[in-house]
N, CA, C and O atoms as a Maestro MAE file, in Angstrom:
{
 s_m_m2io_version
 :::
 2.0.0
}

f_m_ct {
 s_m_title
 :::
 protein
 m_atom[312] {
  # First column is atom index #
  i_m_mmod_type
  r_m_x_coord
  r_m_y_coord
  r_m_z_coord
  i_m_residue_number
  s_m_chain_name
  s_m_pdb_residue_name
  s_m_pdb_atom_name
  i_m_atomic_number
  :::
  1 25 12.886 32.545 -0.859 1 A "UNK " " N  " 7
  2 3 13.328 31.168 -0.703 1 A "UNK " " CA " 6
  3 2 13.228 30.788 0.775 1 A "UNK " " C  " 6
  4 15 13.944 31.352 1.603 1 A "UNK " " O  " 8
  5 25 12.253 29.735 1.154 2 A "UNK " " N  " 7
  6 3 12.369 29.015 2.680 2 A "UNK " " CA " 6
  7 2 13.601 29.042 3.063 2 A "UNK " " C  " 6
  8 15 14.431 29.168 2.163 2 A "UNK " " O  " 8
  9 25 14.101 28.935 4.493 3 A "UNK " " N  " 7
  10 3 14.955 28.556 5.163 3 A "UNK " " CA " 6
  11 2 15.261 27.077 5.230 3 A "UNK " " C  " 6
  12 15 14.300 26.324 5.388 3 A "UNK " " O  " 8
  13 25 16.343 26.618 5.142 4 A "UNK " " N  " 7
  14 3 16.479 24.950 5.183 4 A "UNK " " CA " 6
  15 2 15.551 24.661 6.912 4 A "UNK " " C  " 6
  16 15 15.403 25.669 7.605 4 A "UNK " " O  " 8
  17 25 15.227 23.856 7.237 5 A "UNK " " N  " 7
  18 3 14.853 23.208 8.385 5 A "UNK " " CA " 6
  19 2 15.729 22.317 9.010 5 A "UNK " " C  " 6
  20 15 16.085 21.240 8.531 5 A "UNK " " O  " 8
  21 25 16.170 22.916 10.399 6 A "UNK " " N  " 7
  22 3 17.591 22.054 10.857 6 A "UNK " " CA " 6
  23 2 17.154 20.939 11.082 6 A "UNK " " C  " 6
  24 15 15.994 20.526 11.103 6 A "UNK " " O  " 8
  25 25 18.372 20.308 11.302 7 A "UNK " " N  " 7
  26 3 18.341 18.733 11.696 7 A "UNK " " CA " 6
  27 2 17.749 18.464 13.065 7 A "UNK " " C  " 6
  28 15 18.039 19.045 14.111 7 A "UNK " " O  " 8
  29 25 16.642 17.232 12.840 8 A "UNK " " N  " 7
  30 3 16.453 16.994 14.074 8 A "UNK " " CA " 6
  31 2 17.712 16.251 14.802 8 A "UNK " " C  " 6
  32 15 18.881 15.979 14.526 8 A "UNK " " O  " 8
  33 25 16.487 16.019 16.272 9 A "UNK " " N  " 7
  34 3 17.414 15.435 17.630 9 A "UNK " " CA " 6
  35 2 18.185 14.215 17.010 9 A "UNK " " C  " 6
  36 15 19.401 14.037 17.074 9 A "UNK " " O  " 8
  37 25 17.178 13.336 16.344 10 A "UNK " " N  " 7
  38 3 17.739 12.404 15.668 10 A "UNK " " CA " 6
  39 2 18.880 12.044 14.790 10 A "UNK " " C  " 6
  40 15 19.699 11.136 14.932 10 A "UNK " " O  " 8
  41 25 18.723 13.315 13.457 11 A "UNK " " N  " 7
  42 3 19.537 13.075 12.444 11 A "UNK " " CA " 6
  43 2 21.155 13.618 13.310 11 A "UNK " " C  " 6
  44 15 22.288 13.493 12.844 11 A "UNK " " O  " 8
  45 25 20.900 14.018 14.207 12 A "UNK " " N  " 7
  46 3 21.948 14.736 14.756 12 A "UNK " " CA " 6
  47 2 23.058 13.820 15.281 12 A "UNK " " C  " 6
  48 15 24.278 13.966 15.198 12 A "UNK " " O  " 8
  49 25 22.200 12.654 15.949 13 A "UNK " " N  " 7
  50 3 22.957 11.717 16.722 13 A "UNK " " CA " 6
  51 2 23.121 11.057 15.867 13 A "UNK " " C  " 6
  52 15 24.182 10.522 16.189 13 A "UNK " " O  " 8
  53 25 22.744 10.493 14.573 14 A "UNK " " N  " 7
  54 3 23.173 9.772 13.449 14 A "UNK " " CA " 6
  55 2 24.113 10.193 13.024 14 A "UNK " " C  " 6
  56 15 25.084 9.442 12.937 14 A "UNK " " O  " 8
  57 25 24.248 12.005 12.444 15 A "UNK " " N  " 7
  58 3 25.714 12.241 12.104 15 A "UNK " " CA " 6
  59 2 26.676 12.444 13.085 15 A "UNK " " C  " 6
  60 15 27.810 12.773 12.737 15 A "UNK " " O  " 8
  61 25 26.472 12.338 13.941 16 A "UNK " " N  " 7
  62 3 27.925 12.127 15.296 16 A "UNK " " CA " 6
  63 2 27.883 11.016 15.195 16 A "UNK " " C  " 6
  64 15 28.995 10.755 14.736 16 A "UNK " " O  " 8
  65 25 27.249 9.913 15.324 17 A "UNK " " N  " 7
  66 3 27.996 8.225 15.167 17 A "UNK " " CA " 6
  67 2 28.378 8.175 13.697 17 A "UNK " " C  " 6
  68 15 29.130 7.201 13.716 17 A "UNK " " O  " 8
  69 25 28.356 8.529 12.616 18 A "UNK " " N  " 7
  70 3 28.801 8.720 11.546 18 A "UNK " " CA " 6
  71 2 30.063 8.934 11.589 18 A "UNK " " C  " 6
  72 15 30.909 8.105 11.252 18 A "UNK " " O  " 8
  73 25 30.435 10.763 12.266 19 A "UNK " " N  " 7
  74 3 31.818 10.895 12.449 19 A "UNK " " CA " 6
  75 2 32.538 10.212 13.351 19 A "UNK " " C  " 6
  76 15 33.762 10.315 13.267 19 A "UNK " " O  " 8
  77 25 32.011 9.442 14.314 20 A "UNK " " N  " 7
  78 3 32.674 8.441 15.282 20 A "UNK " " CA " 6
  79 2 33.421 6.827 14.453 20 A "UNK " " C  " 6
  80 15 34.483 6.209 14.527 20 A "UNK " " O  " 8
  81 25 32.038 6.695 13.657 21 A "UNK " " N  " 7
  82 3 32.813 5.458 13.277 21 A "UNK " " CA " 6
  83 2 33.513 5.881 11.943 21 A "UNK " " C  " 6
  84 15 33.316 4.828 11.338 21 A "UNK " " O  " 8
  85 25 34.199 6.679 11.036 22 A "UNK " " N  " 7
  86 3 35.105 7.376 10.731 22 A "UNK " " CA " 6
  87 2 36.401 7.195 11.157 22 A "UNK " " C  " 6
  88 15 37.391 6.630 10.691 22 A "UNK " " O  " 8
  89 25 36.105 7.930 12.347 23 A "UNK " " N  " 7
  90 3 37.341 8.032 13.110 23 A "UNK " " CA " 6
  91 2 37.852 6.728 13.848 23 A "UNK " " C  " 6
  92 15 39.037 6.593 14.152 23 A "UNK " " O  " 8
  93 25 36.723 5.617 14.161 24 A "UNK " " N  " 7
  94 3 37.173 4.055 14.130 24 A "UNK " " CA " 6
  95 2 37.737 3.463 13.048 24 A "UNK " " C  " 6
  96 15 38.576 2.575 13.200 24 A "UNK " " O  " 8
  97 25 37.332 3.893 11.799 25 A "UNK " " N  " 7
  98 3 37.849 2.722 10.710 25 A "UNK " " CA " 6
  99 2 39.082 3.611 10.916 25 A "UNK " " C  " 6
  100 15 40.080 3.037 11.351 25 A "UNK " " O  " 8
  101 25 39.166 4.964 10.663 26 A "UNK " " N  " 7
  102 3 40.787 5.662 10.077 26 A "UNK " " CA " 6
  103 2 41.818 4.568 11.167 26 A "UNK " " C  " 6
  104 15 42.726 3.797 10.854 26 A "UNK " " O  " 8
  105 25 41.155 4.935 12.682 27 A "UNK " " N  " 7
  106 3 42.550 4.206 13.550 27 A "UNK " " CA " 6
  107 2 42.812 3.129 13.319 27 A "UNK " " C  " 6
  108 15 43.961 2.701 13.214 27 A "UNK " " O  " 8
  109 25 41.358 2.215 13.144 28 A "UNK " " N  " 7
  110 3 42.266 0.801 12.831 28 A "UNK " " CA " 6
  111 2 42.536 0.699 11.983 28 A "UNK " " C  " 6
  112 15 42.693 -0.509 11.801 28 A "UNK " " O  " 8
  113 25 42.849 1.465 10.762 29 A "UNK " " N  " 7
  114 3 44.043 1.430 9.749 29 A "UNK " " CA " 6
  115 2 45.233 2.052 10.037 29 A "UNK " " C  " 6
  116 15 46.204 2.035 9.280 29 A "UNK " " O  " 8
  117 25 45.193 2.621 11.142 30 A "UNK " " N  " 7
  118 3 46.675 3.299 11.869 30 A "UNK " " CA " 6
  119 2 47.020 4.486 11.164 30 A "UNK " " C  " 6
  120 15 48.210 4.786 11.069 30 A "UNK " " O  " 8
  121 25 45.993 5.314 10.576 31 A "UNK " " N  " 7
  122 3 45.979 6.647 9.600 31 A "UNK " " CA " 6
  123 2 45.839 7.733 11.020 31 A "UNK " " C  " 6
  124 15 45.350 7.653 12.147 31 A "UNK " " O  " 8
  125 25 46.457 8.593 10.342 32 A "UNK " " N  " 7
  126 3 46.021 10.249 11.064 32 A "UNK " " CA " 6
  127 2 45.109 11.128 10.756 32 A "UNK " " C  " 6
  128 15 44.671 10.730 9.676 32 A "UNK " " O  " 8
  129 25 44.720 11.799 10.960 33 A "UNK " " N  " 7
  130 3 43.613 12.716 10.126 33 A "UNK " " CA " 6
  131 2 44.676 13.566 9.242 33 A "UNK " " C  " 6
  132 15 44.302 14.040 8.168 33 A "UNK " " O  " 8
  133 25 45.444 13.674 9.508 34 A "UNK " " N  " 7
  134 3 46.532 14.039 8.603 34 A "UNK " " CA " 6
  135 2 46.170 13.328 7.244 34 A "UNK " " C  " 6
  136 15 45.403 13.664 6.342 34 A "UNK " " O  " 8
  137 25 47.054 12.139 7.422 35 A "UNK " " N  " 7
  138 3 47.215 11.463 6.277 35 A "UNK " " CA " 6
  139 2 45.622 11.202 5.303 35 A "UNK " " C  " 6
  140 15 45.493 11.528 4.123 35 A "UNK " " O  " 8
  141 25 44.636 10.601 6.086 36 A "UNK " " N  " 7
  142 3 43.199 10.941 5.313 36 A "UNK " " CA " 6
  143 2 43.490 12.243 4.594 36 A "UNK " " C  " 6
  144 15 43.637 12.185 3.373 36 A "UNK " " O  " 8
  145 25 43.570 13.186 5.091 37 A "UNK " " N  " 7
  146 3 43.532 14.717 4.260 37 A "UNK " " CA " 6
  147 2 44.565 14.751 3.428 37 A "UNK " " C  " 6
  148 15 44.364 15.707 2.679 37 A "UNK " " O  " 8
  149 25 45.786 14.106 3.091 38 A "UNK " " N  " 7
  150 3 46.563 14.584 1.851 38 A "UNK " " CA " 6
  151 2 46.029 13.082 1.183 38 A "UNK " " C  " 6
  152 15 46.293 13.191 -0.014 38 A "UNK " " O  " 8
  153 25 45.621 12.208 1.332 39 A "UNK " " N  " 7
  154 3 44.951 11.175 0.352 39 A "UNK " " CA " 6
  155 2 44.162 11.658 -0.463 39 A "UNK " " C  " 6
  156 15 44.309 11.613 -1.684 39 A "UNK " " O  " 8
  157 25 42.891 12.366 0.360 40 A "UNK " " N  " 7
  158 3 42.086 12.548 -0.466 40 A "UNK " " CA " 6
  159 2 41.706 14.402 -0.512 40 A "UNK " " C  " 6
  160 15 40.634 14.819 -0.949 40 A "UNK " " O  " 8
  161 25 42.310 14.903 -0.219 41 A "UNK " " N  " 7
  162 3 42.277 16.452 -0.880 41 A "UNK " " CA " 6
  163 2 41.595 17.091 0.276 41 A "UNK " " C  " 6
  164 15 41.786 18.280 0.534 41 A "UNK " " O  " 8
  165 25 41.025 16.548 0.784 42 A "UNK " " N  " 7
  166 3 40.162 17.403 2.081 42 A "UNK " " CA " 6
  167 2 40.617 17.817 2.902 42 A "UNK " " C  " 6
  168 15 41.266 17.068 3.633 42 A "UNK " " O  " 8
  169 25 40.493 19.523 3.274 43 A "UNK " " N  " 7
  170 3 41.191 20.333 4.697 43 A "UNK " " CA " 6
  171 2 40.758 19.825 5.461 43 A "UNK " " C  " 6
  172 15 39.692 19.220 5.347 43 A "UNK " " O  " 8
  173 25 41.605 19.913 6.768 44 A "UNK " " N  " 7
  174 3 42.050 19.573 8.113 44 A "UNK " " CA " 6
  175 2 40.702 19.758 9.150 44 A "UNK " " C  " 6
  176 15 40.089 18.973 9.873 44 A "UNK " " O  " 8
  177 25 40.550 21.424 8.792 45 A "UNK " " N  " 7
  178 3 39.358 21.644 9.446 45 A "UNK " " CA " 6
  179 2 37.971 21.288 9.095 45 A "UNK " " C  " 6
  180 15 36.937 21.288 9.763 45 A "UNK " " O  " 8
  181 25 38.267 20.935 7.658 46 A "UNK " " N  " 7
  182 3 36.713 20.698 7.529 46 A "UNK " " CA " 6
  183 2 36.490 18.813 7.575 46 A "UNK " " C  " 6
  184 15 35.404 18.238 7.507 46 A "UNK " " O  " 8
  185 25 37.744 18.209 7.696 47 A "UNK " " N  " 7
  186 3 37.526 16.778 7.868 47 A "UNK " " CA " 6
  187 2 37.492 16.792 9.555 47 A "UNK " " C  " 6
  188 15 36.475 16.255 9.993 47 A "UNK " " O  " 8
  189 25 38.354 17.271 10.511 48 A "UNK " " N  " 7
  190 3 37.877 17.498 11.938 48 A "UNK " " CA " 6
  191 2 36.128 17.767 12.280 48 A "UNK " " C  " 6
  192 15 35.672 17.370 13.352 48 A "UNK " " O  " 8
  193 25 35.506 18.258 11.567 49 A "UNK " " N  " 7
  194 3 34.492 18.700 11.985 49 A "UNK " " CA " 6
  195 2 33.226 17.732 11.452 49 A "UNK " " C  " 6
  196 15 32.020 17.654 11.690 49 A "UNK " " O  " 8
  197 25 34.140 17.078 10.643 50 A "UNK " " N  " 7
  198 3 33.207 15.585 9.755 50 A "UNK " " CA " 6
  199 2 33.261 14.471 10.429 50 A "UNK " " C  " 6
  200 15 32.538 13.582 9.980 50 A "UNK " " O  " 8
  201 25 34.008 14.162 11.556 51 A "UNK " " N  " 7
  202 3 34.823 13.228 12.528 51 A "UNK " " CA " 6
  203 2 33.672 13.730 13.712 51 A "UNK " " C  " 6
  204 15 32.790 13.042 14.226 51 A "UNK " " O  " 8
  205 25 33.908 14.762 13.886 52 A "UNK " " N  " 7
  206 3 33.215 15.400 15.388 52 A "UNK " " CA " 6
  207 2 31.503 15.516 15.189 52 A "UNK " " C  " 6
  208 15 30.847 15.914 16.151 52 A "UNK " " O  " 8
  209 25 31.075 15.290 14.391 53 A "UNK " " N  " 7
  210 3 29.521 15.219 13.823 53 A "UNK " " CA " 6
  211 2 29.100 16.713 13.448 53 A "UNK " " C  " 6
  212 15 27.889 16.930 13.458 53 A "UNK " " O  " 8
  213 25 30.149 18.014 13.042 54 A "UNK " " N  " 7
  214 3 29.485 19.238 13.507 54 A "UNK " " CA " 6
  215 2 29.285 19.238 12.052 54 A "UNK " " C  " 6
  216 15 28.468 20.086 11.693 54 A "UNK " " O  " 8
  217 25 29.821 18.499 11.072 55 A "UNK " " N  " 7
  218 3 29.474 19.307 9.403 55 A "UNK " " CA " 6
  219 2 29.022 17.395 9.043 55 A "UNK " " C  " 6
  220 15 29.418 16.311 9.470 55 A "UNK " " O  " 8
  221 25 28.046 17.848 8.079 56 A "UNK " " N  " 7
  222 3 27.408 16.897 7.505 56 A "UNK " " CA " 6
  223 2 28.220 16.773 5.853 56 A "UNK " " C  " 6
  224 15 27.885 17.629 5.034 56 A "UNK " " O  " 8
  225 25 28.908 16.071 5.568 57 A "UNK " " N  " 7
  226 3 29.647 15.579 4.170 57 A "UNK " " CA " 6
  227 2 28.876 15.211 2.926 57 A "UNK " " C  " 6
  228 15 28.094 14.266 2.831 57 A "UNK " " O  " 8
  229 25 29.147 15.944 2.128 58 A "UNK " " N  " 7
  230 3 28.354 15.366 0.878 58 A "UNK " " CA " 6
  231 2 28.909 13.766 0.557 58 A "UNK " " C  " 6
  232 15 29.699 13.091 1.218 58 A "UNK " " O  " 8
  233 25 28.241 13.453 -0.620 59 A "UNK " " N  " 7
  234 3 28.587 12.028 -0.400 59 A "UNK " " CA " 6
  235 2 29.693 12.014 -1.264 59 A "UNK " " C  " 6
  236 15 30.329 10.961 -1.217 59 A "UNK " " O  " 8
  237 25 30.141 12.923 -2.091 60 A "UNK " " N  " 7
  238 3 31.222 12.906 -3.009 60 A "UNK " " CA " 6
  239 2 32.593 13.005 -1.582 60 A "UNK " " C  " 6
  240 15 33.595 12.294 -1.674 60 A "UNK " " O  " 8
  241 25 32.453 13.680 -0.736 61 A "UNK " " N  " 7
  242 3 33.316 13.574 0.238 61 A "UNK " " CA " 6
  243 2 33.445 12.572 0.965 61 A "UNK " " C  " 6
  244 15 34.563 12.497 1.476 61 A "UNK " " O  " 8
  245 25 32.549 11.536 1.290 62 A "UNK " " N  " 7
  246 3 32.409 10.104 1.871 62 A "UNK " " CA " 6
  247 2 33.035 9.618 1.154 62 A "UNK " " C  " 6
  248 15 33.905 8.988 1.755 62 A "UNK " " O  " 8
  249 25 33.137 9.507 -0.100 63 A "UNK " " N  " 7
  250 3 34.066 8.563 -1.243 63 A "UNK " " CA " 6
  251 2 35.087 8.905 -0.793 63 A "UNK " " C  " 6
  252 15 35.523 8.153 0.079 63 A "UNK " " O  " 8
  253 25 35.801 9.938 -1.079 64 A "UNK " " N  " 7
  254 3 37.002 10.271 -1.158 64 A "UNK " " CA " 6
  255 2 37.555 9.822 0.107 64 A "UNK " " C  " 6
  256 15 38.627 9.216 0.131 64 A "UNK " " O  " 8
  257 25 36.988 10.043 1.011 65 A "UNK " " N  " 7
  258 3 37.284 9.838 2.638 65 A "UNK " " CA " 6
  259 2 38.049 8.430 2.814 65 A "UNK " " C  " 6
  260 15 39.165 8.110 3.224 65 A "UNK " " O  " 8
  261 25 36.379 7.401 2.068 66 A "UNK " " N  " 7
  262 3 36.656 5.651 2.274 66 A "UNK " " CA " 6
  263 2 38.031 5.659 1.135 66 A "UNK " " C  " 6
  264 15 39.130 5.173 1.404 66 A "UNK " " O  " 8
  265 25 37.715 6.245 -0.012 67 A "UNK " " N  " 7
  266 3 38.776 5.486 -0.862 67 A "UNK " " CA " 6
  267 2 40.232 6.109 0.317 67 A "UNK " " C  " 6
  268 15 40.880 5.220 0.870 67 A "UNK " " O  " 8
  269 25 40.584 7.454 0.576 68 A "UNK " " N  " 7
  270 3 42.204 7.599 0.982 68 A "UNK " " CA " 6
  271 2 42.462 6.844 2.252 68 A "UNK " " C  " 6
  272 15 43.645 6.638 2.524 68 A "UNK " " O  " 8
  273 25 40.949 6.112 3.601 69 A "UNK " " N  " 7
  274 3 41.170 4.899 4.229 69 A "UNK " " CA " 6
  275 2 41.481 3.549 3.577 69 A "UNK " " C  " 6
  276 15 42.048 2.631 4.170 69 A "UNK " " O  " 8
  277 25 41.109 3.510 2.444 70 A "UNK " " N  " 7
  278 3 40.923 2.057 1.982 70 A "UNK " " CA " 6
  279 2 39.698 1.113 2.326 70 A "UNK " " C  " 6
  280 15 39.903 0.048 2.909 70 A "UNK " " O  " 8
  281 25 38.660 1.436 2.030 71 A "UNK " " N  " 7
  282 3 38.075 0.719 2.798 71 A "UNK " " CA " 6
  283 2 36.073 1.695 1.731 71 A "UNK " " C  " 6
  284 15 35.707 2.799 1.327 71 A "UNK " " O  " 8
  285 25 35.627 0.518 1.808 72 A "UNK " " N  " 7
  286 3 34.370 0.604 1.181 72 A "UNK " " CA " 6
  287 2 33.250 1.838 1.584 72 A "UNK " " C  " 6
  288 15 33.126 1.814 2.808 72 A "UNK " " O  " 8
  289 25 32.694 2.532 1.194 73 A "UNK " " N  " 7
  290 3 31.786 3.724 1.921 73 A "UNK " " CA " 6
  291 2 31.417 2.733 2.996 73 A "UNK " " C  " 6
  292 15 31.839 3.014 4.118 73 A "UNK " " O  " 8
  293 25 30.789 1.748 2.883 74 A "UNK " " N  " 7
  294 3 29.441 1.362 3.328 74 A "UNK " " CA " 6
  295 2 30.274 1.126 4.608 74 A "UNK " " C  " 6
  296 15 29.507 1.334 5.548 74 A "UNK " " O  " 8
  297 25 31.852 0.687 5.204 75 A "UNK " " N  " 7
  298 3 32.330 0.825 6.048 75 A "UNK " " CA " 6
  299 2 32.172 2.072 7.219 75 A "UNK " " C  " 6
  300 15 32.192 1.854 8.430 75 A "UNK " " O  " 8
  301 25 32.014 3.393 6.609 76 A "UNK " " N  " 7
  302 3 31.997 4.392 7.317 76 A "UNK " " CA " 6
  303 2 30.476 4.508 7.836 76 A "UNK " " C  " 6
  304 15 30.445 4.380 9.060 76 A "UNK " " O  " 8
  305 25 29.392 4.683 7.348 77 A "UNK " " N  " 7
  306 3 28.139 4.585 7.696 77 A "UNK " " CA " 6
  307 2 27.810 3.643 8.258 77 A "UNK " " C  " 6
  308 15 26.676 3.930 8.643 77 A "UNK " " O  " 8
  309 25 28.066 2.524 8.635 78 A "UNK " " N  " 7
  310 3 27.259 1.538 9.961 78 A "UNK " " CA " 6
  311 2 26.631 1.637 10.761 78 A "UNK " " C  " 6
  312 15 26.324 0.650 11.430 78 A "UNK " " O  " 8
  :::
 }
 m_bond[311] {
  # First column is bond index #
  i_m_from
  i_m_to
  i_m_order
  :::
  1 1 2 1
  2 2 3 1
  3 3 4 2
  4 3 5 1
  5 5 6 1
  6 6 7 1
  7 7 8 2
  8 7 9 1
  9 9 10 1
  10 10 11 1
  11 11 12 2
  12 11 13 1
  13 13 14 1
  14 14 15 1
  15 15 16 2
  16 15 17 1
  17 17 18 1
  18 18 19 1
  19 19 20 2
  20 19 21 1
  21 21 22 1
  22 22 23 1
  23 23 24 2
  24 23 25 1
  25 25 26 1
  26 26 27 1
  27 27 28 2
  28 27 29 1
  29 29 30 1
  30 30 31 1
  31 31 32 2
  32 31 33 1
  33 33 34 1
  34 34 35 1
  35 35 36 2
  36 35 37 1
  37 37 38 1
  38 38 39 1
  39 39 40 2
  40 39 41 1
  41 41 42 1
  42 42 43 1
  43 43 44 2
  44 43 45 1
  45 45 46 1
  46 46 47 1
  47 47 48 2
  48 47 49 1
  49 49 50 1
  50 50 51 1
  51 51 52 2
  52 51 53 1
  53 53 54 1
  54 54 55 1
  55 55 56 2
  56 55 57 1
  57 57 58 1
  58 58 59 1
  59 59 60 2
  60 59 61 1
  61 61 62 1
  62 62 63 1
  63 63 64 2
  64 63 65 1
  65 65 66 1
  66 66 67 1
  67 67 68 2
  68 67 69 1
  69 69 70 1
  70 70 71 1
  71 71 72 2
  72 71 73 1
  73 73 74 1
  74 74 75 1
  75 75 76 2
  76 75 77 1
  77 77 78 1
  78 78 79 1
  79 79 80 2
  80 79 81 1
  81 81 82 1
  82 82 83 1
  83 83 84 2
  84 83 85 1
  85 85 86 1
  86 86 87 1
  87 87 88 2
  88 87 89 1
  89 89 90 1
  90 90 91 1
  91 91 92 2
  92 91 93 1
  93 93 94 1
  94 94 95 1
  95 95 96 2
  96 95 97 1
  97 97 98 1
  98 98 99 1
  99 99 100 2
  100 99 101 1
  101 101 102 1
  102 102 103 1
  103 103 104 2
  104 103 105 1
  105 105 106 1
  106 106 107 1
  107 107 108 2
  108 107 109 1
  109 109 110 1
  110 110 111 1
  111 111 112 2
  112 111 113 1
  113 113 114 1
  114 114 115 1
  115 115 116 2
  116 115 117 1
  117 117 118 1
  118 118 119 1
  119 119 120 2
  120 119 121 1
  121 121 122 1
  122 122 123 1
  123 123 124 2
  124 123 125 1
  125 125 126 1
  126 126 127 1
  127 127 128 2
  128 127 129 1
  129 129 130 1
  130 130 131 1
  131 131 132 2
  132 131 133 1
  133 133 134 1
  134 134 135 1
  135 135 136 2
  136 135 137 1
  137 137 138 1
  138 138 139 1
  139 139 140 2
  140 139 141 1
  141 141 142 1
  142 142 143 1
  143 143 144 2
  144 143 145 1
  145 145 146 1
  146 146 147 1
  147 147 148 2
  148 147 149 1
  149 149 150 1
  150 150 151 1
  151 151 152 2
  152 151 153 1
  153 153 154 1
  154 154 155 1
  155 155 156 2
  156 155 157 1
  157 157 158 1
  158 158 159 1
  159 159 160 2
  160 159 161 1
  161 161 162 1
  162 162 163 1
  163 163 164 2
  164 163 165 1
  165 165 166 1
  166 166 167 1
  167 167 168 2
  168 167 169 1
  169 169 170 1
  170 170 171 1
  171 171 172 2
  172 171 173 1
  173 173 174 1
  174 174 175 1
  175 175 176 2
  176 175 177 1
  177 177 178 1
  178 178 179 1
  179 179 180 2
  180 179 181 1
  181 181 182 1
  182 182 183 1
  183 183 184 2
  184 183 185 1
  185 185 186 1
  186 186 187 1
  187 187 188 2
  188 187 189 1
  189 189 190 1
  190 190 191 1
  191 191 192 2
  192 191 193 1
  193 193 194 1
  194 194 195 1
  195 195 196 2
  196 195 197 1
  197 197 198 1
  198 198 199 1
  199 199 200 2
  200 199 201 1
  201 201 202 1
  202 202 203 1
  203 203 204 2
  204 203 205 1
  205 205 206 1
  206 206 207 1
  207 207 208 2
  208 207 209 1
  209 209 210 1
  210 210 211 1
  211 211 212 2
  212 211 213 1
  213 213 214 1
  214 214 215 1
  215 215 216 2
  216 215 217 1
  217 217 218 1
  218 218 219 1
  219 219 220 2
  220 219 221 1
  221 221 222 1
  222 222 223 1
  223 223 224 2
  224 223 225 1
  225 225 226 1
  226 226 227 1
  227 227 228 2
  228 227 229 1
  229 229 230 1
  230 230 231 1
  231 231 232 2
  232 231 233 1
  233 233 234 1
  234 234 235 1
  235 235 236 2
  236 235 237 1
  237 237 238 1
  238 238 239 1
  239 239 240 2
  240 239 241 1
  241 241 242 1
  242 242 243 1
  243 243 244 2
  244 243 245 1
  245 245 246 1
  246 246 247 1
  247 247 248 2
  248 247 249 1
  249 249 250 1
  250 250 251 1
  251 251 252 2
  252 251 253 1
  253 253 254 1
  254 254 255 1
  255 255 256 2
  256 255 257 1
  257 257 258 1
  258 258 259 1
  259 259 260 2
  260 259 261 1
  261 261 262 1
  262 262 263 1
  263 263 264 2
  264 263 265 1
  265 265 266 1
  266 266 267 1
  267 267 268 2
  268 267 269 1
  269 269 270 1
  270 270 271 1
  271 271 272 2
  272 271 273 1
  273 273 274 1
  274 274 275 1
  275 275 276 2
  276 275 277 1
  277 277 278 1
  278 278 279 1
  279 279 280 2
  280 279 281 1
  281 281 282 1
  282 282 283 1
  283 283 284 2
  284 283 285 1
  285 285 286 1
  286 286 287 1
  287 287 288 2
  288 287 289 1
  289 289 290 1
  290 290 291 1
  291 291 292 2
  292 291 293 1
  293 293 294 1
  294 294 295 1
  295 295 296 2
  296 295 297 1
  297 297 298 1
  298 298 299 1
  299 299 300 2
  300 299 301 1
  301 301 302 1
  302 302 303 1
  303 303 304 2
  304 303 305 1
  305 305 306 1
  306 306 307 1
  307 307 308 2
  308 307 309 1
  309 309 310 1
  310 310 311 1
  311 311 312 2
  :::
 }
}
């Protein structure tokens, strides 16, 4: 079985503004990364690292994310 092929320079800086604006919608809803994580079921460390651009989220985890912000997927991806 091939090796996956990492992410380029590109996709890289896409998923760090990803986890950036994340972490914009959570504040201006006045949430913690706390509270995101008992909304929607997701550990601490692995939503920290979804915020910080280092782990790439399936999209079943993007849902869960927008729904325990309130707020539409298409909010988090901009």
């Amino acid at each position: 079985m091939p090796r996956p092929t990492p992410p380029t320079d590109r996709v890289l800086a896409r998923r760090r503004a990803v986890g950036e604006q994340i972490r914009r919608v959570r504040e201006h809803h006045n949430l913690t990364q706390h509270d995101v994580c008992g909304r929607s079921g997701i550990d601490i460390a692995t939503y920290s690292r979804i915020e910080q651009g280092h782990a790439s989220p399936k999209l079943d985890t993007l849902i869960r994310i927008a729904e325990a912000i309130g707020v539409d997927l298409a909010e988090l991806v901009r």
